[in-house]
C-alpha positions as CSV (number, residue, x, y, z in Angstrom):
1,X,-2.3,-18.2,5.7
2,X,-1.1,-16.0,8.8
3,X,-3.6,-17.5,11.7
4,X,-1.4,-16.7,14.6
5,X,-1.1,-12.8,16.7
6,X,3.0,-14.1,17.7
7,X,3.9,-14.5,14.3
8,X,7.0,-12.2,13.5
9,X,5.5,-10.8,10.5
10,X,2.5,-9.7,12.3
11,X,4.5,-8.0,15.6
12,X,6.4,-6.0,12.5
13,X,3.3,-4.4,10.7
14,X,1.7,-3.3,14.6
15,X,5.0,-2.2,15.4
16,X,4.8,-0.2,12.5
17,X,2.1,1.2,13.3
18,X,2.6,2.2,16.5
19,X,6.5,3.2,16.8
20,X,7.8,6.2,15.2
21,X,11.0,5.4,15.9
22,X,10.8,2.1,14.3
23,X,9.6,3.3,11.3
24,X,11.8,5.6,10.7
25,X,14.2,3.1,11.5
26,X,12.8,0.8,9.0
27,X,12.5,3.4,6.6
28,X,8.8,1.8,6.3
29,X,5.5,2.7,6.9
30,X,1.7,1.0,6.5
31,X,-1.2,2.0,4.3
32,X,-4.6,0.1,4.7
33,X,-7.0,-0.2,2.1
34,X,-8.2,-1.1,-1.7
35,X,-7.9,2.7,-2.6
36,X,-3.8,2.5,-1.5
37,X,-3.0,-0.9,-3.8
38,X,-4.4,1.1,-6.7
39,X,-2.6,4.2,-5.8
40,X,0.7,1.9,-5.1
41,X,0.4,0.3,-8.5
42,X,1.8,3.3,-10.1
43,X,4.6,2.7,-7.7
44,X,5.3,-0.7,-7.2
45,X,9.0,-0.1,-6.2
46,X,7.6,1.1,-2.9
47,X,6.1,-1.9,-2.0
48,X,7.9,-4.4,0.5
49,X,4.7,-6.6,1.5
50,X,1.1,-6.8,1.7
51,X,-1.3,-9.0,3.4
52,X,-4.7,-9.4,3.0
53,X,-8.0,-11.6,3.7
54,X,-8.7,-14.2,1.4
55,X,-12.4,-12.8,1.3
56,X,-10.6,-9.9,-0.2
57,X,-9.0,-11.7,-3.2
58,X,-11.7,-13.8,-3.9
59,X,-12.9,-10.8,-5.9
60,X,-11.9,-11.0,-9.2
61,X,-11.0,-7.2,-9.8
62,X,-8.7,-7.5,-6.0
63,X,-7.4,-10.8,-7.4
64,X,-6.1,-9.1,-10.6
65,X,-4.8,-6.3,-9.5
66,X,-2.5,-8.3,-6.6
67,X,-1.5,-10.0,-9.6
68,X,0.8,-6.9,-10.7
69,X,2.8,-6.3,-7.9
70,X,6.0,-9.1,-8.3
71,X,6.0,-9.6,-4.7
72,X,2.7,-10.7,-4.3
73,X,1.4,-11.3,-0.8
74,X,0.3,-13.2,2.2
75,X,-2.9,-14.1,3.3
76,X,-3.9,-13.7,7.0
77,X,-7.0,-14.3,8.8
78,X,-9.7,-12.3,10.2
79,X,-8.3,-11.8,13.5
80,X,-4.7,-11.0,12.1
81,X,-5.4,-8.2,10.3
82,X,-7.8,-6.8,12.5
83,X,-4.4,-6.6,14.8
84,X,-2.3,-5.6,12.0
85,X,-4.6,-2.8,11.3
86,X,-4.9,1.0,12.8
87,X,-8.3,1.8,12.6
88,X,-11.4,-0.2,14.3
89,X,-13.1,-1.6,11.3
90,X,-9.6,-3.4,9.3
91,X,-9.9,-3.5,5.7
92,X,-9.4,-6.6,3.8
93,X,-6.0,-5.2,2.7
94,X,-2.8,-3.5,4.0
95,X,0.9,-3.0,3.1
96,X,4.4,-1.8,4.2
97,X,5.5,0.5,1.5
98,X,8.9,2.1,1.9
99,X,9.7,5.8,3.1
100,X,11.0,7.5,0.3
101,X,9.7,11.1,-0.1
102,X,9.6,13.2,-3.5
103,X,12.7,15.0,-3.6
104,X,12.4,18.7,-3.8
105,X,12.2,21.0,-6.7
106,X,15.3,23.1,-7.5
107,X,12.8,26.1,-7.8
108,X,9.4,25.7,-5.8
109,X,7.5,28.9,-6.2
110,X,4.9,27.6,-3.6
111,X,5.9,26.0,-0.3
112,X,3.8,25.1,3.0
113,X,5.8,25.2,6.4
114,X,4.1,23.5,9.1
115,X,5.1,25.0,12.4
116,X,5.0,21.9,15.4
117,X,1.3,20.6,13.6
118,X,0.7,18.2,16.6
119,X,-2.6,17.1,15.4
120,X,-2.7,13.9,13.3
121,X,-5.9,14.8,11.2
122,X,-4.9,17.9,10.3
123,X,-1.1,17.0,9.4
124,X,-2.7,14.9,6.9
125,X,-6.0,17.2,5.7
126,X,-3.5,19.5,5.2
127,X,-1.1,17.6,2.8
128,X,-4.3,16.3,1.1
129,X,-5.2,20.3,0.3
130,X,-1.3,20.9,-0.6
131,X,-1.5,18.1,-3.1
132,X,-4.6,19.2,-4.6
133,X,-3.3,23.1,-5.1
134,X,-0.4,22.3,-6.2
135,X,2.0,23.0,-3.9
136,X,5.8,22.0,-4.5
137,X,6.9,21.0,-1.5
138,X,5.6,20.8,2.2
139,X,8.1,21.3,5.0
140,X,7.8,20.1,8.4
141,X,9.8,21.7,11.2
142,X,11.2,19.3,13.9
143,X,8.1,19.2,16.1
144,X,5.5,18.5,14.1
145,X,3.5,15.1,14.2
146,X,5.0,12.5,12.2
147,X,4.3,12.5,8.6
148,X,3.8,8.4,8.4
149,X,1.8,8.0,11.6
150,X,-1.0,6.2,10.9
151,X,-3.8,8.6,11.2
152,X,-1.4,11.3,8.6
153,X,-1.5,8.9,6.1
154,X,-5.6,8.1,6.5
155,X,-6.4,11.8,6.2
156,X,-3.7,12.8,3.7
157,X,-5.4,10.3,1.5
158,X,-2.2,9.2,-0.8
159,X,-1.0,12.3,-1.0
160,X,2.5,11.3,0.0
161,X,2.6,9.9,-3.4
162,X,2.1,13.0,-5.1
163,X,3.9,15.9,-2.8
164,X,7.1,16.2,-1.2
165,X,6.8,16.1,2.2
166,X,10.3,16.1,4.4
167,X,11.1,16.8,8.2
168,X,13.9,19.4,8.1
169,X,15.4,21.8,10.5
170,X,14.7,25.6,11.0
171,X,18.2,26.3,9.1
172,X,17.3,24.1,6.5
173,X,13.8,25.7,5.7
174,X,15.3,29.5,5.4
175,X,17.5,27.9,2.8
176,X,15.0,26.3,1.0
177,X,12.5,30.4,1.8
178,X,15.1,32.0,-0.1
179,X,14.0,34.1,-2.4
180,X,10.5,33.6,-1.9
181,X,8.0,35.9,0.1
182,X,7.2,34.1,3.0
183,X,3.8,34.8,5.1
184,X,2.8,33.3,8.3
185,X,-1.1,32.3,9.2
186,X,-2.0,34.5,12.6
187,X,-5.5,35.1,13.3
188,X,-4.9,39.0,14.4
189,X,-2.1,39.9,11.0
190,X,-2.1,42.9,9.7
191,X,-2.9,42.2,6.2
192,X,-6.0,39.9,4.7
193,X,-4.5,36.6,3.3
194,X,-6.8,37.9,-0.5
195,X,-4.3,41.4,-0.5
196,X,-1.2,39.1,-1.0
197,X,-0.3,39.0,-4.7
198,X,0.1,35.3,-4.6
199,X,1.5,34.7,-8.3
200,X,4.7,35.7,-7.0
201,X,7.1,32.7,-5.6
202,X,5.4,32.2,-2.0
203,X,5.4,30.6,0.9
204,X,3.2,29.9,3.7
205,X,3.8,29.1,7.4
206,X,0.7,27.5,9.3
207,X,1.5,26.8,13.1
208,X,0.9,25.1,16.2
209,X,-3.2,24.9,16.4
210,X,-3.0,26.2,20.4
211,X,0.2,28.7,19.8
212,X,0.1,29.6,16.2
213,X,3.6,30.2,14.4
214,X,6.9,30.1,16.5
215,X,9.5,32.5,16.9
216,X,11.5,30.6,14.2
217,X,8.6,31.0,11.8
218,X,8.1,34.7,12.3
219,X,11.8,35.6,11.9
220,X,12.2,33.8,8.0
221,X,8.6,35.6,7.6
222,X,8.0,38.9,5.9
223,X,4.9,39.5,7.6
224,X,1.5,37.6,9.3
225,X,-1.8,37.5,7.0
226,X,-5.1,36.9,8.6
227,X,-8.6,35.5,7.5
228,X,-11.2,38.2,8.4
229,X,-14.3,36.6,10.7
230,X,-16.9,37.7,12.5
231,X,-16.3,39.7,15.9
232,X,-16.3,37.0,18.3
233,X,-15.7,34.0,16.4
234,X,-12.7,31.1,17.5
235,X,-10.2,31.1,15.3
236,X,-10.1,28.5,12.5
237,X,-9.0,24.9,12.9
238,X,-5.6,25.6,11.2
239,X,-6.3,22.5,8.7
240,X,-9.0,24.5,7.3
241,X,-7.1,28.2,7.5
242,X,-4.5,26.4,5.6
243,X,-7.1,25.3,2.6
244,X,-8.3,28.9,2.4
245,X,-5.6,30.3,2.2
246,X,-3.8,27.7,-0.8
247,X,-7.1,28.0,-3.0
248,X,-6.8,31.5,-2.9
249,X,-3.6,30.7,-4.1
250,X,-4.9,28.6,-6.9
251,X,-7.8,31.2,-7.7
252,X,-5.2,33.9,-8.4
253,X,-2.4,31.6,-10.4
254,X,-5.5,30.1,-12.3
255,X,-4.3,26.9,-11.8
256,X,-7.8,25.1,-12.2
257,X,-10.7,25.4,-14.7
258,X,-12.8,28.5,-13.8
259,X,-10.4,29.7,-11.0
């Protein structure tokens, strides 16, 4: 058992954790929790360690299902992982799985570009929604949040496992637009986001939740589409403009029961 805070193996995880540049360095991240092992045992080649409380094994179902993974792990105390661990309550379970996004589809016909998404919760609320609609791939531009930060990867909910996500440059992105219609999120567009014919190949820029889209995003975009409101009203938090807007998406394509 890990009992001691200077051990080398602990400094890694926090530094993890809190270091962008390390991570991406490492080409590693952390996920905390029962919910992730489960997720991770469809992808066991991702893993690179795990540590838990011996508490947390002592239950059988835990116990068998850390029995999968060929690396096993290391038991740590209490204290440890509370250290180890980004949120104030640890879990009795975490891990460093490796960065290796979904590559992208030769032909996406539905793409999210986030637009300097500085906002940790909504980063990941809104790669949670992107998974669930099915979107191909979801583009960062180069000063958004980072997609492994610890609270992306607690609101995206394991969606990195299921949807591209990648950090690209502006030239890079009107590559990947081409041929697609491409629509930016602005509270005051000319055109309601439920007039777009949204079965066509698409794409949809969300931006910056004080500035909205950049000047980068407006120049690849055809045209701005808006969410009508009430006179008055603030503008939506762009997490949730983004969900509106992708399960209109899925309510046209059909892509669920009853859509």
């Amino acid at each position: 058992m890990i009992s001691s805070l200077s051990n080398p193996k602990v400094k890694y995880v926090r530094r993890l954790q809190a270091d962008r540049r390390f991570r991406h360095r490492q080409q590693a991240f952390v996920v905390e929790g029962t919910r992730w092992l489960k997720e991770l045992l469809a992808h066991p080649q991702l893993l690179r360690q795990i540590f838990y409380r011996e508490e947390w094994a002592a239950n059988p179902a835990n116990a068998r299902m850390l029995a999968q993974f060929d690396i096993g792990g290391q038991s740590v105390s209490e204290e440890v992982l509370a250290v180890m661990s980004a949120t104030e309550t640890a879990p009795g379970i975490l891990a460093v799985i490796a960065i290796e996004p979904i590559p992208i589809p030769l032909k996406p016909t539905l793409i999210i570009v986030l637009d300097a998404i500085s906002d940790p919760g909504n980063l990941g609320t809104i790669l949670r929604t992107s998974a669930a609609t099915g979107v191909d791939v979801a583009l960062l531009g180069p000063r958004c949040v980072d997609p492994y930060n610890p609270k992306v990867i607690r609101s995206a909910m394991g969606a990195h496992l299921r949807l591209p996500v990648h950090q690209v440059d502006w030239a890079h992105i009107s590559k990947l637009l081409h041929g697609l219609q491409v629509w930016f999120a602005a509270g005051d567009g000319p055109l309601k986001y439920t007039a777009v014919d949204w079965r066509a190949p698409s794409a949809i820029i969300v931006g910056n939740e004080a500035h909205g889209a950049g000047e980068q995003a407006q120049i690849v975009a055809k045209d701005s589409i808006a969410i009508p409101m009430q006179p008055g009203t603030e503008s939506l938090n762009v997490a949730i403009a983004a969900s509106v807007i992708l399960f209109e998406v899925v309510r046209q394509r059909g892509l669920v029961n009853n859509a």
